[in-house]
C-alpha positions in Angstrom: -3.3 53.4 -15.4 -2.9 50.2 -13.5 -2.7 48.9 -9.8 -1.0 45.6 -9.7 -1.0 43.3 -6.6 2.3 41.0 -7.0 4.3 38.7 -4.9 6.7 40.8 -2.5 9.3 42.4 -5.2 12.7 41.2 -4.9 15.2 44.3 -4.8 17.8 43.1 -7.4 19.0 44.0 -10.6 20.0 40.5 -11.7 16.7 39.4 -10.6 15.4 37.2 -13.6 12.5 35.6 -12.1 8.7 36.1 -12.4 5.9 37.5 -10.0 2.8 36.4 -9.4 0.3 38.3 -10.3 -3.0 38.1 -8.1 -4.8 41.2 -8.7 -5.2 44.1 -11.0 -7.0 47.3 -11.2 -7.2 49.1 -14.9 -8.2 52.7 -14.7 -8.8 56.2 -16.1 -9.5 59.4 -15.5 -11.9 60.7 -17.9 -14.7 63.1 -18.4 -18.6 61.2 -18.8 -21.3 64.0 -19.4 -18.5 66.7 -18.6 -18.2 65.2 -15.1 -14.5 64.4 -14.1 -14.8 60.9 -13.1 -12.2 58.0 -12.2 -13.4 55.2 -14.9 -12.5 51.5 -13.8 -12.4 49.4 -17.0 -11.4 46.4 -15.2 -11.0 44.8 -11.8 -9.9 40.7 -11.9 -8.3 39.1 -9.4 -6.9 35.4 -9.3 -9.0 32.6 -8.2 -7.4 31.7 -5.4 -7.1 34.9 -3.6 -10.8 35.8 -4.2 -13.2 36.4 -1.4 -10.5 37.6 1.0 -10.9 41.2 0.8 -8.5 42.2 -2.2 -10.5 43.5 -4.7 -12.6 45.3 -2.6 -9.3 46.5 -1.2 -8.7 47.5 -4.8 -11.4 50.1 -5.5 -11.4 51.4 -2.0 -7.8 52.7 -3.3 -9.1 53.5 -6.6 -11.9 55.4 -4.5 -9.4 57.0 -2.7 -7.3 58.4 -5.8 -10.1 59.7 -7.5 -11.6 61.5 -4.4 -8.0 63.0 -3.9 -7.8 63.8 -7.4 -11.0 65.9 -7.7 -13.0 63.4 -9.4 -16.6 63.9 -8.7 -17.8 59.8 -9.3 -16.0 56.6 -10.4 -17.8 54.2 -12.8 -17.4 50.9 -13.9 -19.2 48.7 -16.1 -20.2 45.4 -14.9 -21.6 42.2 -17.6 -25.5 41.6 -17.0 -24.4 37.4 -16.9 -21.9 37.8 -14.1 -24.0 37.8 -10.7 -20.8 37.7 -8.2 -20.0 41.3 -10.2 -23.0 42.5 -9.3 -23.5 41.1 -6.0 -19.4 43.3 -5.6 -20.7 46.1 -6.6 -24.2 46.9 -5.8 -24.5 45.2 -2.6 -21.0 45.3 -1.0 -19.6 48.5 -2.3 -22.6 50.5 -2.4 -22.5 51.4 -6.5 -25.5 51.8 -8.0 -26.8 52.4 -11.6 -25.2 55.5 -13.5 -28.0 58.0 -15.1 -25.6 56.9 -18.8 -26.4 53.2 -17.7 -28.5 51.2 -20.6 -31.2 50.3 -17.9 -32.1 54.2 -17.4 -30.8 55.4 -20.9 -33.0 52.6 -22.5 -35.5 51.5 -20.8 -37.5 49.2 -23.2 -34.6 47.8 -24.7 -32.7 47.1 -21.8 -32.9 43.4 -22.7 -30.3 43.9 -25.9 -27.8 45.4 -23.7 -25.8 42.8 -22.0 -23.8 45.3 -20.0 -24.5 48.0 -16.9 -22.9 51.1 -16.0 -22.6 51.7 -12.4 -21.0 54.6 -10.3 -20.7 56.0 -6.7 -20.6 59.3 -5.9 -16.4 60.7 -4.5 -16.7 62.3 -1.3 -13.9 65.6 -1.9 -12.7 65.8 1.2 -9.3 65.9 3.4 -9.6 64.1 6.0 -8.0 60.6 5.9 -11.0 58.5 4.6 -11.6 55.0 5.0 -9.5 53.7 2.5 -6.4 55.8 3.3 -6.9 53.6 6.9 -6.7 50.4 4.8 -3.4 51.6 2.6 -1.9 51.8 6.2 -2.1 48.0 6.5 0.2 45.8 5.5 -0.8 43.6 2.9 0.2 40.7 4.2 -3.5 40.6 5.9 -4.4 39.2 2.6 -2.4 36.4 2.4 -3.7 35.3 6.4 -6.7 33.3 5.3 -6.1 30.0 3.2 -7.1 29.5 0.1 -11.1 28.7 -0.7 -11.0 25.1 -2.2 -10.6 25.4 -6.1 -13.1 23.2 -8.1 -12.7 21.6 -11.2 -14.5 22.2 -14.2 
């Protein structure tokens, strides 16, 4: 499965034109240690609507799904040389290592793994949460802030 965050759509059947694509979300839901969990292969969003809310925006809906969907965790894996990813996960979002992570798995060898799985526990419950406040938003809220300056490489 896939979220996608696009340029507003343009209803038309003759529409040849492309979107742009700022965000995306890939996702499953899967089974890790006979748990049902929500599994978040990938997260990326564009450079130059980073740090303006949207990918955290992103897994609060993925959050949302699985916790709706029965899912008792969601995981993601996150590169050891990618600090911001970390930074994202642990410290914003509140994930922390998985018990299937390399670091707990692995212990003395952690150093050969260049990779981390991480995971939050889902909250199963039916009240509107959080995230289901957000979705209520318009989206536009994302597009408010200008751009951060874009530096060459």
């Amino acid at each position: 499965w896939y979220l996608v965050v696009r340029d507003k759509a343009v209803v038309s059947t003759q529409s040849t034109g492309t979107q742009t694509v700022h965000a995306f979300a890939h996702f499953k839901f899967d089974f890790d240690e006979e748990i049902e969990v929500l599994y978040c292969y990938e997260v990326q969003v564009s450079d130059e609507m980073r740090g303006r809310g949207l990918g955290k925006f992103l897994m609060q809906i993925l959050e949302l799904i699985g916790s709706r969907s029965q899912m008792k965790k969601i995981m993601i894996t996150v590169f050891k040389h990618n600090p911001r990813a970390q930074h994202f996960f642990y410290d914003i979002l509140k994930y922390t290592d998985d018990e299937t992570s390399p670091k707990i798995q692995d212990p003395i060898d952690e150093s050969e793994y260049c990779y981390e799985i991480l995971s939050k526990e889902l909250k199963q419950k039916s009240q509107p949460s959080a995230a289901a406040e957000i979705l209520s938003k318009p989206l536009k809220q994302f597009k408010q802030s200008p751009a951060p300056p874009v530096s060459g490489s």
